[in-house]
C-alpha positions as CSV (number, residue, x, y, z in Angstrom):
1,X,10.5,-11.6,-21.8
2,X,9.8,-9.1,-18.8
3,X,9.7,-11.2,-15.8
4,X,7.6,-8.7,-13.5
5,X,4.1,-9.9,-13.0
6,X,1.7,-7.0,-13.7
7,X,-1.5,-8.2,-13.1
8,X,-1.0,-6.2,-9.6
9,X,-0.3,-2.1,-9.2
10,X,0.4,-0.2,-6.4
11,X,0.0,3.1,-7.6
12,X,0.7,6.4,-5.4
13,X,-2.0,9.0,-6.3
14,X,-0.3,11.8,-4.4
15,X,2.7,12.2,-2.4
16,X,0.6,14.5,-0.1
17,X,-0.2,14.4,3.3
18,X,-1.8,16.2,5.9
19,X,-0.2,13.8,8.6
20,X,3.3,14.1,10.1
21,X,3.7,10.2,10.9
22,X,7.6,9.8,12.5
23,X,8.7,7.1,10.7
24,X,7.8,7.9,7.4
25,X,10.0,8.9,4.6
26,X,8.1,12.1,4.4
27,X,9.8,13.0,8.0
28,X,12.7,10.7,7.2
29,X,14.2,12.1,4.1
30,X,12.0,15.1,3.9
31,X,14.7,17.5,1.8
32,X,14.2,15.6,-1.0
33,X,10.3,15.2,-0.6
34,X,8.6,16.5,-3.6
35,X,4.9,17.0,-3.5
36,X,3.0,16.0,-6.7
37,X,-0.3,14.1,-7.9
38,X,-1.5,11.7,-10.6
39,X,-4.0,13.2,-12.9
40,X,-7.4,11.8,-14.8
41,X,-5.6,12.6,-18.1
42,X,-2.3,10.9,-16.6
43,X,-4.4,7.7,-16.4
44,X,-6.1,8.1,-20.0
45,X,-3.2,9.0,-21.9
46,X,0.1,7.5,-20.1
47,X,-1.4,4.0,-18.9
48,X,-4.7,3.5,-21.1
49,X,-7.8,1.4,-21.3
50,X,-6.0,-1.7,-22.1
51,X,-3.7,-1.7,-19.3
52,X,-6.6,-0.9,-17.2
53,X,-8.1,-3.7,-18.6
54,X,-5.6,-6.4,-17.9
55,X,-5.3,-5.5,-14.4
56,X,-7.1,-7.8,-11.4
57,X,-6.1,-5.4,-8.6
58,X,-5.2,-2.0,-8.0
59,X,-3.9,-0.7,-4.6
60,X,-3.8,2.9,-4.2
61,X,-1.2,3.4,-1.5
62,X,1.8,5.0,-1.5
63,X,5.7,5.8,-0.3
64,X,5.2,9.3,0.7
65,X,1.5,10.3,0.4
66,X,-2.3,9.4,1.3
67,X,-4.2,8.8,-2.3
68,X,-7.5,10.7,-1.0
69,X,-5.3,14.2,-1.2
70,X,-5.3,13.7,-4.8
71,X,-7.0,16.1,-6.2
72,X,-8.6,13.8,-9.3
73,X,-9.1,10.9,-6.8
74,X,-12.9,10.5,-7.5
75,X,-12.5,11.0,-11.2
76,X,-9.9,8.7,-11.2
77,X,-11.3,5.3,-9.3
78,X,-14.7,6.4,-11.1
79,X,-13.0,5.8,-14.9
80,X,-11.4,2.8,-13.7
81,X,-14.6,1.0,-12.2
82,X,-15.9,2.2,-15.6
83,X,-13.2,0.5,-17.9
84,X,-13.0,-2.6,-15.5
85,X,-15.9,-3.0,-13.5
86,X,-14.3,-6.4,-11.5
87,X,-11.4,-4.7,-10.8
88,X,-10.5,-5.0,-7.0
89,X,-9.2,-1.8,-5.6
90,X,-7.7,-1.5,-2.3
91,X,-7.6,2.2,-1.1
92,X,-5.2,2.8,2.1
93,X,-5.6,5.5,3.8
94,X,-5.7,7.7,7.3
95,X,-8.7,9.0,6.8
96,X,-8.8,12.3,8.0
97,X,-10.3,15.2,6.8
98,X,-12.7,14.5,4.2
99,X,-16.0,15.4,4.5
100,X,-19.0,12.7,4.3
101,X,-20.5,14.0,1.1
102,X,-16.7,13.0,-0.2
103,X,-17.3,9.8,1.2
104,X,-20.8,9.3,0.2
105,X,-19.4,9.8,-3.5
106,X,-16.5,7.2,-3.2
107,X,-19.5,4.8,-1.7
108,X,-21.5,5.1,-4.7
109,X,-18.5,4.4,-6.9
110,X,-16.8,1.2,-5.3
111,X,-18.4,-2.0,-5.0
112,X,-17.9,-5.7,-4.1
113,X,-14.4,-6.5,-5.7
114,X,-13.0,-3.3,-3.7
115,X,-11.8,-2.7,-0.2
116,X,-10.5,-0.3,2.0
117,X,-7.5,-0.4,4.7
118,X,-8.4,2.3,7.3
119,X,-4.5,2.9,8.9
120,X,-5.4,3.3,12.7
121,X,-3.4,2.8,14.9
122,X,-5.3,4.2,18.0
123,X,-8.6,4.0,19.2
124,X,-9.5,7.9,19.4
125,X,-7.9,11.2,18.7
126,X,-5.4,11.2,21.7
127,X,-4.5,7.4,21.2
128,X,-4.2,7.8,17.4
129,X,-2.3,10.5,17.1
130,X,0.3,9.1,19.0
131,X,2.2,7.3,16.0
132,X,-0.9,9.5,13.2
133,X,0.4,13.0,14.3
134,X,-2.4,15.5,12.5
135,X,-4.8,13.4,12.5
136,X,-8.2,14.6,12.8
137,X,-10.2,11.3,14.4
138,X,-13.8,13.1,14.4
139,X,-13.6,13.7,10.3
140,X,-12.2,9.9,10.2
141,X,-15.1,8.1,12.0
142,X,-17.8,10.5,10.5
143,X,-16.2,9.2,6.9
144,X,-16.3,5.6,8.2
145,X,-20.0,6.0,9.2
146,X,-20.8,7.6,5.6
147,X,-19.1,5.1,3.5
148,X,-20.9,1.9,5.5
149,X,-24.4,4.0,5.3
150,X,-24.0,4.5,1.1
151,X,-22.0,0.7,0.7
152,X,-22.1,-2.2,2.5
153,X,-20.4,-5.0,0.0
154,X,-16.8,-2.9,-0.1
155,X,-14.4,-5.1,2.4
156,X,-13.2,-2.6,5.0
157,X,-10.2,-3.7,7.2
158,X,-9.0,-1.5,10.2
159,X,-5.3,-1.7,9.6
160,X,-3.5,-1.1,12.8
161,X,0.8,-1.0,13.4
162,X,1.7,-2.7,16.8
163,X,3.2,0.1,18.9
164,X,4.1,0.2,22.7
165,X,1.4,2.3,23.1
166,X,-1.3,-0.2,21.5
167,X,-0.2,-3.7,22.3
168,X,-2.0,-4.2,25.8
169,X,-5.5,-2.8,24.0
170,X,-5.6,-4.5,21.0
171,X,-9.3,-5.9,22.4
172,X,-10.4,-2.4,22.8
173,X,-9.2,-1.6,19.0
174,X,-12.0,-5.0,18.2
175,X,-14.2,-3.8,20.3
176,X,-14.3,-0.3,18.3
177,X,-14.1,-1.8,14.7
178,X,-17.2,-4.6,15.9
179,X,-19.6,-1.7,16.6
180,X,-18.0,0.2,13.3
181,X,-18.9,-2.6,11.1
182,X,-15.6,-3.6,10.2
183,X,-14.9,-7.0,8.7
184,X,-11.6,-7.4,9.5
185,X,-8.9,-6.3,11.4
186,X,-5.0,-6.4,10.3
187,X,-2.5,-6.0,12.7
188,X,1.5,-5.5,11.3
189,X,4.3,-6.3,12.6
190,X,6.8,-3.5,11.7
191,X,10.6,-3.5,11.5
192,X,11.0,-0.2,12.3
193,X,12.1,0.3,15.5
194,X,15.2,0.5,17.6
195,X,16.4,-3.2,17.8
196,X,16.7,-3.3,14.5
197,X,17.7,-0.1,13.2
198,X,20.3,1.8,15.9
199,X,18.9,5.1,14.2
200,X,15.8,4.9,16.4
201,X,17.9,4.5,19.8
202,X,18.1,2.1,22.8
203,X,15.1,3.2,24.1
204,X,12.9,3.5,21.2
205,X,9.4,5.0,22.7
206,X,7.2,3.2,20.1
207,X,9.0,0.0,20.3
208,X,6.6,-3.0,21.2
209,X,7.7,-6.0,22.9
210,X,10.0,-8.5,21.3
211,X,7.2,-11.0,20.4
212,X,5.7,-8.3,18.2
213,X,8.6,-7.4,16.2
214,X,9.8,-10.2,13.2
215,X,12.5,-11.7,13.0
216,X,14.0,-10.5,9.7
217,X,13.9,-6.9,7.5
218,X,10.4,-7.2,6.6
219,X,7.6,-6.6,8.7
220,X,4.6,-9.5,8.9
221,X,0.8,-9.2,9.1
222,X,-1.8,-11.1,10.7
223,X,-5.9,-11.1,9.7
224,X,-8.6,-11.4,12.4
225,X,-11.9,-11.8,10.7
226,X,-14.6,-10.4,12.2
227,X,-17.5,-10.8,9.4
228,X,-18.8,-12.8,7.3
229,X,-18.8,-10.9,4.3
230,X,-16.2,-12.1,1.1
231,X,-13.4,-10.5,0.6
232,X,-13.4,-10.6,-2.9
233,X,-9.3,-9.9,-2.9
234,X,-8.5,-13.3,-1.5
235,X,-9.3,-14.8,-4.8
236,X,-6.5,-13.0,-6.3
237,X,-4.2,-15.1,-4.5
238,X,-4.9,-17.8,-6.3
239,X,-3.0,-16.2,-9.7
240,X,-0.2,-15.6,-7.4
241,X,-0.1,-19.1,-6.3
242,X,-0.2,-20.1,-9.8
243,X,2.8,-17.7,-10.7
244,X,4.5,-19.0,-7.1
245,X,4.7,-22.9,-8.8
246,X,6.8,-21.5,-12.0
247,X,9.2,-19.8,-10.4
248,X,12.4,-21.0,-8.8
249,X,13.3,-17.6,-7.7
250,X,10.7,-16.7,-5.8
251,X,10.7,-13.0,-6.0
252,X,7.9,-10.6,-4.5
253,X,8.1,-8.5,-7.7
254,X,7.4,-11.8,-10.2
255,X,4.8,-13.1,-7.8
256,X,2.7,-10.3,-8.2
257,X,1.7,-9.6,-4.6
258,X,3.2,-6.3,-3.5
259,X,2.4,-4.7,-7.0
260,X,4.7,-3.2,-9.8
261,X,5.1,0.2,-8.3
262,X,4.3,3.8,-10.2
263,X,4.7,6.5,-7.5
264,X,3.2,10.7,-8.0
265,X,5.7,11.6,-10.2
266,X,5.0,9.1,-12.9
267,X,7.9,6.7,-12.5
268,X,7.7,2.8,-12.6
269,X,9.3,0.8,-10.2
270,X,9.3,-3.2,-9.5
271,X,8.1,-2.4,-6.1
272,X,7.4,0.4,-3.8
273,X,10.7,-0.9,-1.7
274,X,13.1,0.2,-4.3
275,X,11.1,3.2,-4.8
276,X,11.5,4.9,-1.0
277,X,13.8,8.0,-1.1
278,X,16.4,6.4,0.9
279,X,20.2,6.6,-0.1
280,X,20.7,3.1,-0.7
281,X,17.9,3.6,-3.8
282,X,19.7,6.5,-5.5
283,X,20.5,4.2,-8.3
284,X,17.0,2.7,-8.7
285,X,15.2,6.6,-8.2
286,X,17.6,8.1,-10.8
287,X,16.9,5.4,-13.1
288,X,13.2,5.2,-12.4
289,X,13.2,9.0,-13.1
290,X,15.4,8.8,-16.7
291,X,14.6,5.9,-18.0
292,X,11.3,4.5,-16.7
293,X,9.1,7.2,-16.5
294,X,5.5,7.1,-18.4
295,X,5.9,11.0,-18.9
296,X,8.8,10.1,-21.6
297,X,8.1,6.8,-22.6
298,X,4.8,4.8,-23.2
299,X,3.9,1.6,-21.1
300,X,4.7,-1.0,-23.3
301,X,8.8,1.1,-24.5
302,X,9.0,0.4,-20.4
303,X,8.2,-3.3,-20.1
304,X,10.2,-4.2,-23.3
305,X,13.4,-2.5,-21.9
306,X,16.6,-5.1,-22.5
307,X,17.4,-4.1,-18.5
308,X,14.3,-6.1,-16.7
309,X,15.8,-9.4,-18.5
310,X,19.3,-8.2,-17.7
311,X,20.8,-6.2,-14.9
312,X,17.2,-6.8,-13.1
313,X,17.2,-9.9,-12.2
314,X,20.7,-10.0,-11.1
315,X,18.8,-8.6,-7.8
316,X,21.5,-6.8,-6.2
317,X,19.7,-3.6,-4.7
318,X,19.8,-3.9,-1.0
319,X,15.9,-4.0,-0.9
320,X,16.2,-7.1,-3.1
321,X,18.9,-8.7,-0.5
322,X,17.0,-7.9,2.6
323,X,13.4,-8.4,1.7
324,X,13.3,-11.3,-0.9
325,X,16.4,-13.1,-0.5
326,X,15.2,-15.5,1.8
327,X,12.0,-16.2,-0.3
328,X,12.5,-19.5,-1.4
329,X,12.3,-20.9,2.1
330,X,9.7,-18.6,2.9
331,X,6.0,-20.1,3.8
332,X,3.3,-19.5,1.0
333,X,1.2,-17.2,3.1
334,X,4.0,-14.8,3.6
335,X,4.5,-15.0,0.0
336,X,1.1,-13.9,-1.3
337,X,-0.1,-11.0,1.2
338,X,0.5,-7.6,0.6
């Protein structure tokens, strides 16, 4: 029996981008970037209604790309609403360059099980674009504007990286998101910087201070509310606290938190993790691409593959070792957030 738990995809639309972010694996590993897109018919033929169906969240995301670029987007969220009206999907994105009749559609289209994570790290354009290079702040807060006028019962969060540059104005950030109508904002604590990976240098210039930095090799997040409305996700924790009591390995991918992963070029991963194009994954990306790719093989040929009750769950990628390992001890809240 395939021990993933599926009830939660994170699905990359498109692995393209219009910003140049520096620690991305778009800048990172960019000669082996390759930029491609999910289409409408990709979703109809390749996953299906009944998949569609079966799913309780969907979070359009990404290794390499922003989900909006896609150029089916709108098509796409609109026939999964229509398939699975409760559905709850979480769209993360920068936000830039769209223009509010764009917006005003996806408005129209999402509704109270759905949310959005706005990534902003800054508080206008010259703040922003510190750590967001390219992005265009004007088209982002017009787009924010549009979506609240057309739909107000979507969650939206203002997702926000602690950087040097941000740590000491964290209360402007609120202050900003209050009069936006936000109703939340979450704050992560990355792993990337130079105390934990030499690559980024002694003097990493986007390095916060220690206390906002974790401890181990994956990064935390914290939630400030700052409305009342229901955040219709959070009762999707429950099925992962269900799946949490069964399991005595208590592995991200089984849980059902993070997602199964299925990135732009139609390849299914456990997670996004073993999915980035780094060179510890070459063995996971070449056998994502071969042998677990929906263009070849249908759904259901994936799942029922003799490897996920096999060489899987022997767990021996160094994702696996540095982000999971230490799961079992781990406190529940870590274990259900995204």
């Amino acid at each position: 029996m395939n021990p993933l738990s599926l009830i939660h995809w994170h699905i990359e639309l498109s692995s393209i981008c219009t910003l140049k972010c520096p620690r991305c694996p778009r800048l990172e590993v960019s000669e082996s970037l390759l930029n491609r897109q999910l289409s409408l018919s990709f979703f109809k033929n390749q996953i299906g209604k009944k998949t569609i169906k079966d799913i309780k969240r969907i979070t359009l995301c990404g290794n390499d790309g922003d989900p909006i670029y896609c150029n089916d987007f709108i098509p796409i969220v609109k026939w999964i609403k229509e398939v699975n009206p409760t559905i709850c999907i979480v769209l993360i994105t920068n936000g830039s360059y769209k223009k509010p009749s764009w917006w005003k559609e996806l408005a129209l289209i999402l509704n109270e099980h759905d949310e959005i994570n706005w990534s902003l790290d800054g508080w206008d354009q010259i703040t922003n674009e510190k750590y967001r290079v390219n992005c265009d702040w004007g088209s982002i807060i017009n787009g924010i504007k549009t979506f609240n006028e057309f739909n107000s019962t979507t969650y939206n969060i203002w997702a926000l990286i602690a950087f040097k540059f941000n740590e000491l104005y964290f209360n402007k950030v609120k202050d900003l998101a209050l009069e936006l109508e936000f109703d939340a904002i979450q704050t992560t604590l990355s792993t990337k910087f130079g105390t934990k990976y030499p690559i980024y240098g002694d003097d990493d210039p986007l390095e916060p201070n220690n206390s906002l930095i974790p401890e181990g090799h994956r990064f935390e997040r914290t939630l400030d509310i700052i409305s009342s409305k229901k955040r219709f996700s959070e009762t999707i924790k429950e099925s992962y606290k269900e799946k949490i009591k069964s399991l005595s390995n208590r592995r991200i991918c089984m849980i059902g938190n993070k997602g199964v992963f299925l990135n732009s070029h139609g390849e299914f991963y456990p997670c996004c993790w073993v999915a980035n194009r780094y060179d510890h994954n070459k063995e996971w990306i070449d056998r994502a691409q071969s042998k677990f790719n929906l263009n070849n093989r249908t759904f259901n040929e994936i799942i029922s593959d003799e490897y996920w009750c096999t060489d899987f769950i022997k767990f021996d990628n160094l994702e696996c070792e540095t982000k999971c390992a230490n799961n079992n001890s781990a406190n529940l809240e870590q274990l259900i957030e995204w």
